[in-house]
C-alpha positions as CSV (number, residue, x, y, z in Angstrom):
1,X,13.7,59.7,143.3
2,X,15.8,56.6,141.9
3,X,17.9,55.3,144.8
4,X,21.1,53.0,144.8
5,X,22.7,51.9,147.5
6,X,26.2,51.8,147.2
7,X,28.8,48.8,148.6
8,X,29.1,51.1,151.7
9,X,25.1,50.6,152.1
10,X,25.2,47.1,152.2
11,X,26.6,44.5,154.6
12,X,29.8,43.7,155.1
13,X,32.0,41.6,156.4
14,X,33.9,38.6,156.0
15,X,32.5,35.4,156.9
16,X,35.8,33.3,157.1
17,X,37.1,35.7,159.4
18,X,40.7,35.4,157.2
19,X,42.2,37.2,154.9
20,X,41.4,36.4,151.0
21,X,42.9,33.3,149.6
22,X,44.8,32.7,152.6
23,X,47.4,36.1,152.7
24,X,48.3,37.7,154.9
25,X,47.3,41.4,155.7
26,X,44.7,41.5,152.4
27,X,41.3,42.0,154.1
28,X,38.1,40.8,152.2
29,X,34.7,42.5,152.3
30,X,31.5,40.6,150.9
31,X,28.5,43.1,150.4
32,X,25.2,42.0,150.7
33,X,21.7,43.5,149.9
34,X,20.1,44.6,153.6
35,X,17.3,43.1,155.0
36,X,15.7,46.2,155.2
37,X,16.0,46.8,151.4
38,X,14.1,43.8,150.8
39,X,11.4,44.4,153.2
40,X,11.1,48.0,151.5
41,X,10.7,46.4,148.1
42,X,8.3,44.0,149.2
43,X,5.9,46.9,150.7
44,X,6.3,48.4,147.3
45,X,4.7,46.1,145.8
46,X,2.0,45.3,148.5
47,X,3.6,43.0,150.7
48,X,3.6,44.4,154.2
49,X,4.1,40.9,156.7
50,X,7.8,39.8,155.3
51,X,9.2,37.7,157.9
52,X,12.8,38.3,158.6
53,X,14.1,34.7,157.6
54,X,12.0,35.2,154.3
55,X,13.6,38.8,153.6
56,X,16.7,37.3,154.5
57,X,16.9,34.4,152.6
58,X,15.8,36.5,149.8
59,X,18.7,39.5,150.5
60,X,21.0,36.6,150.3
61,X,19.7,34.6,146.9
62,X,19.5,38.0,145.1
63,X,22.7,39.6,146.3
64,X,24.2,36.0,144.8
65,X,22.0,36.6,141.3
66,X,23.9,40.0,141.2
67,X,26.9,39.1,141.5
68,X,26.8,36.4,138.9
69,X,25.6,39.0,136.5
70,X,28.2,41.6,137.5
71,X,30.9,38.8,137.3
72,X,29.7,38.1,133.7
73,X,29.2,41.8,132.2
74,X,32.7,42.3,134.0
75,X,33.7,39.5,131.3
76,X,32.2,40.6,128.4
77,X,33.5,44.5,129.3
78,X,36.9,42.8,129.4
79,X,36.9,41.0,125.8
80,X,35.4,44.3,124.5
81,X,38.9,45.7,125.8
82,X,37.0,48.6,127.8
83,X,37.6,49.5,131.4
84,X,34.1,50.9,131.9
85,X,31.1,48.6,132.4
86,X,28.0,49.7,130.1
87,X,24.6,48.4,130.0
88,X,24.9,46.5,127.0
89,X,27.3,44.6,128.8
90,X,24.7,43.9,131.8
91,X,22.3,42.9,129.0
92,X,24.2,40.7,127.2
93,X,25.2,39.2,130.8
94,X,21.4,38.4,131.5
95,X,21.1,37.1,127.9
96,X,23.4,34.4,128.4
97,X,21.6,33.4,131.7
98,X,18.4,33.3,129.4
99,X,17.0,36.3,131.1
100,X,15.2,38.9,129.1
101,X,16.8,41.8,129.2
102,X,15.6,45.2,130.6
103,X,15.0,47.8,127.6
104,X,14.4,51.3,127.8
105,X,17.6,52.0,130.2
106,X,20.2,52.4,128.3
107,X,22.9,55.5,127.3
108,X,25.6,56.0,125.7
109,X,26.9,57.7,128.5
110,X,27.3,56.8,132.4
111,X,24.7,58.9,134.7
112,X,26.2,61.3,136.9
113,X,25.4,60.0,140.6
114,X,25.2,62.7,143.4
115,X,26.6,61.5,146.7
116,X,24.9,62.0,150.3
117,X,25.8,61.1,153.8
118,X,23.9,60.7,156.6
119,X,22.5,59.0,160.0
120,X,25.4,56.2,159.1
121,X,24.3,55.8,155.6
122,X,26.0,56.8,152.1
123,X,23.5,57.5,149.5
124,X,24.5,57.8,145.8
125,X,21.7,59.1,143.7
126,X,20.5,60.5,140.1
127,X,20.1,64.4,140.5
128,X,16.3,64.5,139.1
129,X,15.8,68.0,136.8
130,X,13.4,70.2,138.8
131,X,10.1,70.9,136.2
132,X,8.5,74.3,137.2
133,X,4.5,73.4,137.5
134,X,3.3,77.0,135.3
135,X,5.5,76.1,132.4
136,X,3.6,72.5,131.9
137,X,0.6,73.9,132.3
138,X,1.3,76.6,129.6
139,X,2.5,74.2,127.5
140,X,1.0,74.2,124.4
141,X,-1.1,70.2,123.9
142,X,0.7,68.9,120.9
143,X,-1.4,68.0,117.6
144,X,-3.4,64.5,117.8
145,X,-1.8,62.7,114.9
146,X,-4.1,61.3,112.2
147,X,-5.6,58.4,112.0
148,X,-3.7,55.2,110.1
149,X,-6.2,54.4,107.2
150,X,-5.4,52.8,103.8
151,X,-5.9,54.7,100.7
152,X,-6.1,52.6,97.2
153,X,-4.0,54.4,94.4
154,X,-3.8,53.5,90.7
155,X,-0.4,51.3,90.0
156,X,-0.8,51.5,86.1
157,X,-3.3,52.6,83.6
158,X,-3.3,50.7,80.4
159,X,0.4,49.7,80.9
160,X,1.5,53.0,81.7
161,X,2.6,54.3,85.3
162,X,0.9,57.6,86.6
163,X,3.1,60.2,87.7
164,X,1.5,60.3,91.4
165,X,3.4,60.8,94.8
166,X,2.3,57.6,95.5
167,X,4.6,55.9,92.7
168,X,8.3,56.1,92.4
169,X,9.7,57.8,89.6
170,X,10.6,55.5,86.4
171,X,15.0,55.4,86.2
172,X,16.0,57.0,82.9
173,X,18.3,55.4,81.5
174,X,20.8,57.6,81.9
175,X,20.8,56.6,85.6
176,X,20.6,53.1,84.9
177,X,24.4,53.9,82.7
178,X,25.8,55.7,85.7
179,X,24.8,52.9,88.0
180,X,26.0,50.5,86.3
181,X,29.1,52.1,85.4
182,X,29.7,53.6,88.8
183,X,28.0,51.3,91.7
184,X,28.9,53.4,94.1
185,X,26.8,56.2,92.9
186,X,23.5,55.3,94.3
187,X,24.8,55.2,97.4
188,X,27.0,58.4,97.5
189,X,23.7,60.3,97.4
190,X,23.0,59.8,100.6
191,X,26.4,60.0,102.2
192,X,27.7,63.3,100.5
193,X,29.4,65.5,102.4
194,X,29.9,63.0,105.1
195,X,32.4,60.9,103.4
196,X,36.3,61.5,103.9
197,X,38.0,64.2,101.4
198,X,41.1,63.5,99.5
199,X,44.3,63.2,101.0
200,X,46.5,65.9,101.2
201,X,50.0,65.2,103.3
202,X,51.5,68.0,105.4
203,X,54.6,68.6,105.3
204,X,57.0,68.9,108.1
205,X,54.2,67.5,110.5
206,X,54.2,64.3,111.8
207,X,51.1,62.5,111.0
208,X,48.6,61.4,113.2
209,X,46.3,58.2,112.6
210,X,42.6,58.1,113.3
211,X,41.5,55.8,115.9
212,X,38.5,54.8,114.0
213,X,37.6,54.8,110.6
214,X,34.1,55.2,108.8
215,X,34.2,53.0,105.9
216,X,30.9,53.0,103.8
217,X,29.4,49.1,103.2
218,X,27.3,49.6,100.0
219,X,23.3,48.2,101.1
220,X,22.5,44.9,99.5
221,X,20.1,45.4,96.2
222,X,16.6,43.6,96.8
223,X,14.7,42.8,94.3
224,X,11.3,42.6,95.8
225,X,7.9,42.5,93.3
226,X,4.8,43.9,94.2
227,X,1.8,41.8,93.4
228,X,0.9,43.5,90.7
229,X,4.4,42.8,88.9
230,X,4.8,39.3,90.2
231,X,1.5,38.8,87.7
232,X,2.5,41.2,85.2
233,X,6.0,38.6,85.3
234,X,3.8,35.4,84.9
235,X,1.9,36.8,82.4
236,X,4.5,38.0,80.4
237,X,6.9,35.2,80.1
238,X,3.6,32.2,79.5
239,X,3.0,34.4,76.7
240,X,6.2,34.9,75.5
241,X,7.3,30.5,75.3
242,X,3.2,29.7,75.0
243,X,1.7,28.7,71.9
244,X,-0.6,31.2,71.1
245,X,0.9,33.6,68.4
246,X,-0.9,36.8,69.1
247,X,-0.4,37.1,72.8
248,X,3.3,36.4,72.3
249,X,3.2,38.9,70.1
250,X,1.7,41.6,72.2
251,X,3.8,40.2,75.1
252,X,7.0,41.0,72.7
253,X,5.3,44.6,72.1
254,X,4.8,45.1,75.8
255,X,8.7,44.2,76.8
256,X,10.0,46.3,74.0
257,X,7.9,49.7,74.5
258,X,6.8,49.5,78.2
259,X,9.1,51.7,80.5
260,X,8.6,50.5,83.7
261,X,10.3,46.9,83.5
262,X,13.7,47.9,85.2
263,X,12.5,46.2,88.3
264,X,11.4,43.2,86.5
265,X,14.8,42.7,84.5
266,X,16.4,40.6,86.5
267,X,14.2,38.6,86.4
268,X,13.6,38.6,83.1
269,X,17.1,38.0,82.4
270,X,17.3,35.2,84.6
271,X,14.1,33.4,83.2
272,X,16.0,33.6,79.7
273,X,19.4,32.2,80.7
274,X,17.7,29.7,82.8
275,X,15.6,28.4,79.5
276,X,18.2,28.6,77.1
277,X,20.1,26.5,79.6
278,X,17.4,23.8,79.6
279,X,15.7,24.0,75.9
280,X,19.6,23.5,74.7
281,X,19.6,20.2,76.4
282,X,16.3,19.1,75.1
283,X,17.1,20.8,71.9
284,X,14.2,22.6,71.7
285,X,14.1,24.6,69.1
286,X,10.9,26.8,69.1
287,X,11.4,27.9,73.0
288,X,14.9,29.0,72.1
289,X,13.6,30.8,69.0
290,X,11.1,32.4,71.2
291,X,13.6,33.0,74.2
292,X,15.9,35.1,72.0
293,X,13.0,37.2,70.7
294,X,12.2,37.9,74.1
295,X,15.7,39.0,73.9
296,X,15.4,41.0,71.0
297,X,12.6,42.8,72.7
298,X,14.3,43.7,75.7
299,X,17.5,45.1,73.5
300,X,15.0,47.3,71.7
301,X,13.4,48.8,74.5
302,X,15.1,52.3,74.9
303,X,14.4,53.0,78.8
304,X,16.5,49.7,79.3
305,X,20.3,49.7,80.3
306,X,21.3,45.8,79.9
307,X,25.0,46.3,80.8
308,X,24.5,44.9,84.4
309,X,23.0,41.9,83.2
310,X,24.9,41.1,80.1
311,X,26.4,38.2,82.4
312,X,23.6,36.5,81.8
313,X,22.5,37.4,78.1
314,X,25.8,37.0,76.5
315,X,25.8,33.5,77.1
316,X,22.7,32.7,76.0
317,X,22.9,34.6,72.7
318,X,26.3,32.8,71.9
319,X,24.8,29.5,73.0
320,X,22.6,29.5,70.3
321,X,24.9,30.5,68.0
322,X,27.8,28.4,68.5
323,X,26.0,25.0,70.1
324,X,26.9,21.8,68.1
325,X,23.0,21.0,67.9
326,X,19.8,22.7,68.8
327,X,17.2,20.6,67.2
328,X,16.2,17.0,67.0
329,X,16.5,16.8,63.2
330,X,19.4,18.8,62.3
331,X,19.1,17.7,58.6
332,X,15.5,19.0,58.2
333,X,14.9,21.7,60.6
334,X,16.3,25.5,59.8
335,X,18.6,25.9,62.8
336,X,20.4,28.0,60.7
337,X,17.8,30.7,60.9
338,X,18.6,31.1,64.8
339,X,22.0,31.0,64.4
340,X,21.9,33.9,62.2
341,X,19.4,35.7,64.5
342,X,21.5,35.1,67.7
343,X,24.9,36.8,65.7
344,X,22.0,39.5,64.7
345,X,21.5,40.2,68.0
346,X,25.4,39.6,69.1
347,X,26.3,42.6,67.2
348,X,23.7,44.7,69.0
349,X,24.5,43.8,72.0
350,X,28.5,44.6,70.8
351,X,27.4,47.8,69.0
352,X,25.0,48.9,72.2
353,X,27.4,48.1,75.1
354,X,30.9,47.9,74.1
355,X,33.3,50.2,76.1
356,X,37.3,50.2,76.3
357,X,36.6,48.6,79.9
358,X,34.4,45.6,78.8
359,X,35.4,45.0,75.4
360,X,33.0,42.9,74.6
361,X,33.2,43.0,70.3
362,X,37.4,42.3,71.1
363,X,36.2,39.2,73.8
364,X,33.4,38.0,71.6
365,X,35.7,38.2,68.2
366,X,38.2,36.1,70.0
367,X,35.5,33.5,71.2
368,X,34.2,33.0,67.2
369,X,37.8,32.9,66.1
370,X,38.7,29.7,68.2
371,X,35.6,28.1,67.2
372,X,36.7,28.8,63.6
373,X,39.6,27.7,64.0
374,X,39.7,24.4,66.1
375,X,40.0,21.0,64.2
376,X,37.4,19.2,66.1
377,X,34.3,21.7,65.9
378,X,31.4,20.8,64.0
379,X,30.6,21.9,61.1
380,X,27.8,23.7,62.4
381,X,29.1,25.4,64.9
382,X,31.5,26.6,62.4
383,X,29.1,27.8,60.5
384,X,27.6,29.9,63.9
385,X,31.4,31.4,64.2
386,X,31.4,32.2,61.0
387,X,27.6,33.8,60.9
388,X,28.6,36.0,64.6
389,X,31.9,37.1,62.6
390,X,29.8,38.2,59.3
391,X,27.8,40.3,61.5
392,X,30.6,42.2,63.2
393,X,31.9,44.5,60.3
394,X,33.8,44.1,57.2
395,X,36.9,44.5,58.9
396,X,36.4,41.1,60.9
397,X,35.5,39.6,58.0
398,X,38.9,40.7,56.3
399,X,41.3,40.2,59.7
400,X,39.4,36.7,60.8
401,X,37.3,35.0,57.6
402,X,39.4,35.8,54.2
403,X,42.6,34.3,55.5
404,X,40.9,31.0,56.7
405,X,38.9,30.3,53.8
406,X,41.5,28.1,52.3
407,X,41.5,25.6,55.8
408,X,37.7,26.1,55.9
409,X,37.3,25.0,52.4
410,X,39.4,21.5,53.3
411,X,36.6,20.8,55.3
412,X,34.2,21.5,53.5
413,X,35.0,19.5,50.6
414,X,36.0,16.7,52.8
415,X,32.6,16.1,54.0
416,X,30.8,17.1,50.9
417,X,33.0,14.6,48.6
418,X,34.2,12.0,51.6
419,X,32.3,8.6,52.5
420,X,30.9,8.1,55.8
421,X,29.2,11.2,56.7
422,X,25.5,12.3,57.9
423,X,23.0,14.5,56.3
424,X,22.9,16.7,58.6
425,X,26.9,17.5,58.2
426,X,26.6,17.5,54.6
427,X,24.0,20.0,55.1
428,X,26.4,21.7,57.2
429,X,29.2,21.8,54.4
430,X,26.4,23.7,51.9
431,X,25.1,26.6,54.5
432,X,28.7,27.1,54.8
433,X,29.8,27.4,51.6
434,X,27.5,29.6,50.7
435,X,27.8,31.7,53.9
436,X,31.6,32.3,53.2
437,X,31.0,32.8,49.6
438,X,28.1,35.5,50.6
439,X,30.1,37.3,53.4
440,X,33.5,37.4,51.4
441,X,32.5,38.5,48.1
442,X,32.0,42.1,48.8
443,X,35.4,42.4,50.6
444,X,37.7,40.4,48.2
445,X,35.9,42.9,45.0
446,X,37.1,45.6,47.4
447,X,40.6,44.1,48.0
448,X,41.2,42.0,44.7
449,X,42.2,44.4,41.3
450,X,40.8,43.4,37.9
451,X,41.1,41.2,36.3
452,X,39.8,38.3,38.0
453,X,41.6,35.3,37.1
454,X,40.3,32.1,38.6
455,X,43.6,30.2,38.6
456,X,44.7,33.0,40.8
457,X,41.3,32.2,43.0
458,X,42.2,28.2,43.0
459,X,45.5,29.3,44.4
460,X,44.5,31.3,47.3
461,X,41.1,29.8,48.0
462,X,41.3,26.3,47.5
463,X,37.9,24.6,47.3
464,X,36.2,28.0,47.0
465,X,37.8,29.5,44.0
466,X,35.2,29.0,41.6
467,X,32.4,30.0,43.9
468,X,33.9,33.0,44.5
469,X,35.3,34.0,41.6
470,X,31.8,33.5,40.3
471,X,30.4,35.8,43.0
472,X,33.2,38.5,42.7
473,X,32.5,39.0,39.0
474,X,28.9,39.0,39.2
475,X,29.1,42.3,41.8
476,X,31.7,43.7,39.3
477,X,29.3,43.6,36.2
478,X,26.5,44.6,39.0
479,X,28.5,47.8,40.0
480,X,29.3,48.5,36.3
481,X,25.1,48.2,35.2
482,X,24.6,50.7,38.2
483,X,27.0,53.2,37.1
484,X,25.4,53.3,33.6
485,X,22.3,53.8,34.8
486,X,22.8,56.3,37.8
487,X,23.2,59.4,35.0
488,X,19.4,58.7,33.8
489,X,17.8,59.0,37.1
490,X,19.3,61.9,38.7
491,X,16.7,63.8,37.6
492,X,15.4,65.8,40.8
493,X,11.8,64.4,41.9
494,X,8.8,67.1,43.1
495,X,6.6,64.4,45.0
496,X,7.2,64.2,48.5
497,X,8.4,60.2,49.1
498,X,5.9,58.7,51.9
499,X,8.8,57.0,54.6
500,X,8.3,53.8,54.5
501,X,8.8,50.9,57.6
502,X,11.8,50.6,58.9
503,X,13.3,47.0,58.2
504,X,14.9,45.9,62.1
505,X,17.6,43.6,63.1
């Protein structure tokens, strides 16, 4: 049985023989741990010839230890605002004093102590619960647990996950959409039915406030790799900015088709920005080529929701779009040809992910309209605004491109006809030209009645009135050939027509 003694149970007194701090009339009692206590504890543990000056010395040294620790939990139960002394308190009390503290006794609750008196002693003791002897013994022996042991299980199996207890189930993407549209979602699966319910006043009633509240802190997301992906990752990205063609290409297959990459993608995503942040610098044009097919890739692969990591993608695609140079030799090498991937890919990403809460086509408009439209852009990345436009419908072309082609035109023949400027700019002013001349054609034959008259062209166009009065005409004369022939092959066809591939993005 677990014994205290209580301040009764020790000695007492008071040594200065005074009242406390001098008063009058306030007696003061010191307790002390009794000799005999000590003696007690020291047979307990086999010590049976305690001298009294040892025990005594030692009654005094520990009754000074405890109070020390009392005085201290007593502080910490006072800046916790309590008025009932715990046991974290005591532990955090021996903590400071560098003492390890004791585990295994704690409660939330304080244990009922029974009192006893007797012979000149007060006893307060824990009321042990009496155990009959037949109900152990017919107590059935609970089941030996097994045996830890370590079982080998099949990750993947030519790129493909089994569907095995052992591996978690792949997100669909429809999950990955509610996540990321909701973050709060994952973790209201585990809390429903424990959260609070809507609030519905009374009325009539006073009100009356909760003491404590439960608010719900959403778990941080770790992205943690297992071996097998960390080398899956390394793999994937050498082969996707190394130098041999065919494994880039089955590494392009792999990010595009594989399913189980929704752990990786951040990852992924990162490893892109990161490059495109570095190859821009170095104006390397091959990695970025090969950075945004990785992109490409990863827009293509249907059990992939991207939404949560467009943060990172955007940028890079409209890097590569709009930079003023991503190439050592800006004259000779065909920059152009990732410009006008990057706006490919820009208008997937708008067409994909664009939602009244994002707007991403409205925010990514804007952003190609002020590098249209600024004075001191270069020419190419004018020609990267106007390529990102081109790709985002006919009606951008018709709000944003038609009405500049005049200014744009200024520019153009400036640099074309002007002194003083580079190859590379004057190679600028051509892709240009014939970009506007190929992206506004279709919507001025729409928009413009016949006839055509090129006087009216110089007046509204400027520099590129002839071009695309040219280019107007010819789709005119084009339309016209297609109607005369249309009426001689609408004759119906028995064969069955083999589908043929798909051209992508």
């Amino acid at each position: 049985m677990a014994e205290r003694e209580s301040s009764s149970g020790m000695q007492g007194g008071n040594p200065s023989g005074g009242a406390a701090g001098g008063g009058v009339g306030v007696p003061t009692c010191s307790a002390m741990l009794y000799v005999d206590s000590v003696k007690a504890m020291a047979e307990s543990v086999g010590i049976s010839n305690l001298q009294d000056d040892a025990a005594k010395d030692l009654a005094e040294d520990v009754t000074y230890r405890l109070k020390c620790i009392i005085q201290d939990a007593v502080k910490f139960m006072e800046m916790g605002r309590r008025i009932k002394l715990n046991v974290h308190d005591i532990d955090h009390a021996l903590k400071v004093r560098n003492i390890e503290p004791l585990y295994g006794l704690g409660g939330p609750e304080a244990l009922p102590f029974r009192f006893a008196s007797g012979g000149g002693r007060e006893i307060h003791f824990i009321e042990d619960k009496e155990l009959e002897l037949s109900e152990l013994v017919n107590t059935p022996i609970p089941k030996v647990p097994q045996e830890v042991c370590l079982r080998a299980h099949w990750l993947a199996i030519e790129g493909v996950q089994p569907s095995i207890p052992e591996n978690p189930p792949p997100q669909s993407k429809d999950q990955q959409r509610s996540d990321s549209i909701d973050p709060t979602n994952k973790n209201s699966k585990g809390t429903k039915g424990k959260g609070l319910g809507p609030f519905t006043p009374t009325v009539g009633k006073p009100l009356k406030f909760k003491t404590s509240e439960q608010v719900f802190v959403k778990q941080l997301a770790t992205h943690e790799l297992s071996v097998e992906q960390q080398l899956y990752y390394k793999e994937i990205t050498e082969a996707c900015v190394g130098s041999d063609e065919n494994r880039r290409s089955e590494a392009l297959q792999s990010l595009s088709n594989d399913p189980g990459l929704y752990e990786m993608l951040p990852r992924l995503c990162t490893f892109i920005a990161e490059g495109v942040r570095v190859n821009v610098v170095h104006y390397n044009l091959a990695l970025l080529i090969y950075l945004m097919r990785m992109v490409k890739s990863l827009l293509d692969n249907q059990t992939l929701y991207l939404e949560k990591y467009l943060h990172e993608i955007i940028p890079s695609i409209v890097t590569c779009i709009v930079s003023k140079q991503l190439c050592l030799r800006p004259d000779q090498d065909n920059h152009w040809a990732l410009r006008d991937f990057a706006s490919r890919l820009m208008a997937q990403v708008c067409k994909n992910y664009t939602t009244s809460t994002n707007n991403i086509q409205t925010r990514m408009t804007k952003l190609f309209s002020q590098a249209l439209n600024s004075e001191k852009a270069p020419l190419a990345s004018v020609y990267g605004a106007l390529a990102g436009l081109g790709e985002l419908g006919n009606e951008v072309i018709k709000a944003f491109i038609v009405p500049k082609i005049s200014e744009i035109g200024v520019r153009v023949e400036f640099c074309v006809d002007g002194v003083g400027h580079s190859q590379a700019d004057k190679a600028s002013a051509q892709k240009i030209k014939a970009l506007v001349v190929k992206l506004a054609c279709p919507i001025l034959k729409s928009i413009k009645k016949t006839p055509d008259v090129l006087e009216e062209y110089k007046t509204e166009f400027g520099y590129f009135a002839a071009s695309l009065h040219v280019g107007v005409v010819a789709l005119r004369n084009q339309d016209q050939k297609a109607a005369v022939v249309s009426p001689a092959s609408t004759k119906p066809s028995t064969q069955p027509i083999a589908p043929g591939p798909s051209k992508g993005l």
